[in-house]
C-alpha positions as CSV (number, residue, x, y, z in Angstrom):
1,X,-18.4,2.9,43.5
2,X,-17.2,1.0,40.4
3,X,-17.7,2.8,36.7
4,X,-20.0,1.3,35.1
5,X,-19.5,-0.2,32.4
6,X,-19.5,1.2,28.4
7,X,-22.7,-0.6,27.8
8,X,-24.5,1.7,30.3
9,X,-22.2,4.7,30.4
10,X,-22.6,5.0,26.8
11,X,-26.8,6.4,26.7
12,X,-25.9,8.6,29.6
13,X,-23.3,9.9,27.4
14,X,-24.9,10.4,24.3
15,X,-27.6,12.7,26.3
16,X,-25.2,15.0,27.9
17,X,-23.7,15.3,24.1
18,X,-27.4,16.2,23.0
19,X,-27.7,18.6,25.5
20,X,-24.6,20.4,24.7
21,X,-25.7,20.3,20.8
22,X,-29.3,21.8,21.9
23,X,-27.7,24.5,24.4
24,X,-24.8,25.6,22.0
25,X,-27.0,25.7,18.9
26,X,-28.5,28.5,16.8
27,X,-32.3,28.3,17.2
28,X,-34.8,26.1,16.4
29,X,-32.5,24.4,13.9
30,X,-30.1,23.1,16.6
31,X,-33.0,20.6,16.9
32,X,-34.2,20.2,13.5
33,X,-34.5,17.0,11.1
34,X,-33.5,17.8,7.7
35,X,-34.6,15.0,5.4
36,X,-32.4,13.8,2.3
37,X,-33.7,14.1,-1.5
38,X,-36.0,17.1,-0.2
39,X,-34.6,20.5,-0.4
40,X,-37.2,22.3,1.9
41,X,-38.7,19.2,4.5
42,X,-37.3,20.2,8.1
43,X,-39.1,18.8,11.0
44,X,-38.4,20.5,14.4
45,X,-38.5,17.4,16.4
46,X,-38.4,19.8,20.0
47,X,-37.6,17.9,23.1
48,X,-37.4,14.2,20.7
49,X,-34.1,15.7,19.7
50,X,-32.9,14.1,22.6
51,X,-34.4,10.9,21.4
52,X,-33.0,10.8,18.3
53,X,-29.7,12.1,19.1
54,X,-29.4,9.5,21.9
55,X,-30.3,6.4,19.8
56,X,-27.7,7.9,16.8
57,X,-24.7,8.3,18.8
58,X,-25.6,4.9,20.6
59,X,-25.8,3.0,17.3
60,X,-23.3,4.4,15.5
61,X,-21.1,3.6,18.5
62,X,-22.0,0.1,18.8
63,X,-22.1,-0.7,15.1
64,X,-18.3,0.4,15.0
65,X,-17.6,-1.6,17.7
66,X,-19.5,-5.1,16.2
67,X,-17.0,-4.5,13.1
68,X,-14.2,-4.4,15.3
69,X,-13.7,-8.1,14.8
70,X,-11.0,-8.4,12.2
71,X,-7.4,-7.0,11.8
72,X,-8.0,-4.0,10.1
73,X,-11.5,-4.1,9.0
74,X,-13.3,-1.3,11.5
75,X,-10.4,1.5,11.2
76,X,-10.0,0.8,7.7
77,X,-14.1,1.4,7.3
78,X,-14.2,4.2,9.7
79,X,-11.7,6.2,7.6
80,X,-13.9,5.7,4.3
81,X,-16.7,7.0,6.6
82,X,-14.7,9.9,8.4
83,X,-13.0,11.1,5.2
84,X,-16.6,11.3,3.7
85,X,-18.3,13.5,6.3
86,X,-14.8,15.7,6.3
87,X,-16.3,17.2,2.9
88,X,-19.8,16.8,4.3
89,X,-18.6,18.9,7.2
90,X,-17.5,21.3,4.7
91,X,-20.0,21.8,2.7
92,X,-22.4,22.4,5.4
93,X,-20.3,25.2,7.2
94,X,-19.9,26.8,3.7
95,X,-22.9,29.2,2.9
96,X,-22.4,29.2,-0.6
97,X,-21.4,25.5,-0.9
98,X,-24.1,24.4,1.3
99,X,-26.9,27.1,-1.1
100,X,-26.3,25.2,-4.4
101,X,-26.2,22.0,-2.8
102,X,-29.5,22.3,-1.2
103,X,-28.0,21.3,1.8
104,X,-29.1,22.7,5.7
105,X,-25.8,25.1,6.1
106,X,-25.0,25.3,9.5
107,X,-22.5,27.9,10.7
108,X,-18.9,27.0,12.1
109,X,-19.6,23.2,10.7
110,X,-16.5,23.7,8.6
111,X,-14.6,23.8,11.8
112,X,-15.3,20.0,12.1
113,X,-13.9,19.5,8.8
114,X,-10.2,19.9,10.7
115,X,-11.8,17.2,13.4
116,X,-12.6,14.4,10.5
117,X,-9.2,15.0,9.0
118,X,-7.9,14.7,12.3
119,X,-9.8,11.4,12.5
120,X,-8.6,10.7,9.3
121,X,-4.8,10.9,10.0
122,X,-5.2,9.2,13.1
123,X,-6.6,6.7,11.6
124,X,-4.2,5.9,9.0
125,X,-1.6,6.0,11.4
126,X,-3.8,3.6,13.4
127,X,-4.1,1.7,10.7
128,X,-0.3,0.8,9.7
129,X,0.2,-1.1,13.0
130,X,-3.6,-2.4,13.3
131,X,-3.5,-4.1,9.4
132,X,-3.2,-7.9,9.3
133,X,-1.4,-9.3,11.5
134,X,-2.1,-6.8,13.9
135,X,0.2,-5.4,16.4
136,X,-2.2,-3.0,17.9
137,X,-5.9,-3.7,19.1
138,X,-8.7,-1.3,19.2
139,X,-10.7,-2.5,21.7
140,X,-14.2,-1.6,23.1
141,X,-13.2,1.8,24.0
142,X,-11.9,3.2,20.6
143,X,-14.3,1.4,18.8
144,X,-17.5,3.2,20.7
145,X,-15.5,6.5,21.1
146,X,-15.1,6.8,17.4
147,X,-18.4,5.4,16.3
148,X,-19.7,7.9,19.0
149,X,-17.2,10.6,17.8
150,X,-19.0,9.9,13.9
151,X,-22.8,9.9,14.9
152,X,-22.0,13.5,16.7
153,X,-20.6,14.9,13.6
154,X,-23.4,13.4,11.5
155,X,-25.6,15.3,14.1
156,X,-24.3,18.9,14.1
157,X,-24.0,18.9,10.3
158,X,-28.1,17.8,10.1
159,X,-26.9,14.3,7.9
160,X,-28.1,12.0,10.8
161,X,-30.1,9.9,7.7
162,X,-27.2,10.5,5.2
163,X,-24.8,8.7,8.3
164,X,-27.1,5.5,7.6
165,X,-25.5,5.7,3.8
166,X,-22.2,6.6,4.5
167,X,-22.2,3.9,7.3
168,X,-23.6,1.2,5.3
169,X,-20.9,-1.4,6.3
170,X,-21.9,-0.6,10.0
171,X,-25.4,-0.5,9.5
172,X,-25.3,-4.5,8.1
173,X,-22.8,-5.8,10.4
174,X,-25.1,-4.4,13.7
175,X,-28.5,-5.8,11.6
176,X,-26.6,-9.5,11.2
177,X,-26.8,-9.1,14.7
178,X,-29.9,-8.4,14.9
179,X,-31.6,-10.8,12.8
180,X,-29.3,-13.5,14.2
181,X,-30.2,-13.4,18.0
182,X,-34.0,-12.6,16.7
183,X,-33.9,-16.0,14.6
184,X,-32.4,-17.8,17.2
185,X,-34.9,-16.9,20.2
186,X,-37.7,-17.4,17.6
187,X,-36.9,-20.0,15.5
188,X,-35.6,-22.6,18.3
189,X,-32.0,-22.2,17.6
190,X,-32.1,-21.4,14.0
191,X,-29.4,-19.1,12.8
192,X,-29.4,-16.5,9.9
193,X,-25.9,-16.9,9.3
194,X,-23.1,-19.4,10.2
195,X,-21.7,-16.5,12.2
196,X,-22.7,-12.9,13.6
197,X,-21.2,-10.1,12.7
198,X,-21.6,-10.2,9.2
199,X,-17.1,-10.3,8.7
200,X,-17.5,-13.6,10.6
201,X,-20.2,-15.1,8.4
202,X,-18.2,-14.7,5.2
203,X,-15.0,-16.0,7.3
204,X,-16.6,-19.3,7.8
205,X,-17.7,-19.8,4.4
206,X,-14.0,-20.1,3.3
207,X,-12.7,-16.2,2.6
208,X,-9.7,-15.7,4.1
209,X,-9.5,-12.4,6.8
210,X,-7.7,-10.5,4.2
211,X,-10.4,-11.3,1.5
212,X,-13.1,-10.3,3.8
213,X,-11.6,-7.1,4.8
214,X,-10.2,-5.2,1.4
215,X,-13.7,-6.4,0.2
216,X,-15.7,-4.7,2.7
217,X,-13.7,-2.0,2.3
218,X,-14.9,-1.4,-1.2
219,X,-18.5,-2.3,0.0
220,X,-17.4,0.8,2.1
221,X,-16.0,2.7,-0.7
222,X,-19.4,2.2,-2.7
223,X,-21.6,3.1,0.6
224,X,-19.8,6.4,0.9
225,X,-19.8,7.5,-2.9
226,X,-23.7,6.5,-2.1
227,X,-23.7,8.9,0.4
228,X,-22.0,12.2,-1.2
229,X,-24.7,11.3,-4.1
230,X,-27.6,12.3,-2.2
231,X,-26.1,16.0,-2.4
232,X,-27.3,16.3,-5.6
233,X,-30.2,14.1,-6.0
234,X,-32.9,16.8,-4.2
């Protein structure tokens, strides 16, 4: 029997990673939603953890992968989003750290403070030899794992919604997507954009790749200092 392919492996995945999380956790809060800008609303969402879980990992891997389409531009945004959930990670394994935040603290989390700097570091080094003109390609593969890899952390640490900041970049390059094909199934072949993802779009209207990538960098920049500002706005 041939494997199938990443497209459908993928949601099989990201269930058998919720049911680890749900197992390995402490209580009802190993399947609790904690909400941003509100300090004591915490749904227990039960068996829809697996829902939710499922449909975070999924996106997050597959919004990584639809910005893996110039030299440097996915890796260079994933380590923006990776070093930003290293000091999440912190924070939320810290007791006191995570008390005067307001934040859900959730013991061991620091331990995946040492995974997002390893994500970090391999991503620089990824990054020297994957920078315009590339020598190295990411591919399909590294893209989902590590947009996979990202939704999983956001999921232990309880900042599934604060993942939608951070990953900002991701979020609009999977939604030019989305609105494309939507507009051109609806409207009769009417497109959105010149070109979908969103990286492509700007390409065509006369950036060069360079441009578009240290610029959506900073758009990354900006999502993530976003994102590590809803610590203190609860």
């Amino acid at each position: 029997m041939s494997a199938a392919p990443p497209s459908e492996a993928t949601p099989v995945i990201a269930v058998l990673a919720c049911t680890a999380m749900m197992h390995l956790g402490r209580g009802a809060m190993s399947t609790s939603l904690v909400f941003p800008f509100f300090k004591e609303l915490v749904v227990n969402l039960g068996w829809g953890f697996f829902v939710l879980g499922a449909f975070v990992i999924v996106g997050a891997g597959n919004a990584v992968n639809l910005t893996d389409g110039l030299d440097g531009l996915a890796i260079g945004s994933f380590l923006i989003a990776s070093a930003t959930f290293m000091l999440l990670a912190y924070a939320a394994g810290n007791a006191i750290v995570a008390d005067y935040l307001g934040i859900a603290n959730v013991k061991q989390a620091g331990e995946l403070t040492i995974f997002c700097g390893a994500l970090v570091g391999a991503s620089l080094g990824f990054l020297w030899f994957n920078g315009h003109p590339a020598e190295i390609f990411m591919g399909d593969v590294g893209s989902m794992a590590l947009g996979g890899a990202l939704g999983t952390i956001a999921i232990l640490i309880k900042q599934e919604f604060v993942l939608v900041i951070v990953g900002g970049l991701f979020v609009l390059e999977a939604l030019s997507v989305i609105l494309q094909v939507a507009s051109f199934k609806s409207r009769g072949g009417k497109r959105v954009f010149l070109m979908a993802p969103l990286h492509h779009h700007f390409e065509l209207s006369g950036w060069s790749e360079t441009k578009v990538v240290i610029r959506f960098w900073i758009v990354a920049i900006i999502f993530a200092l976003l994102g590590l500002a809803t610590l203190k706005l609860r």
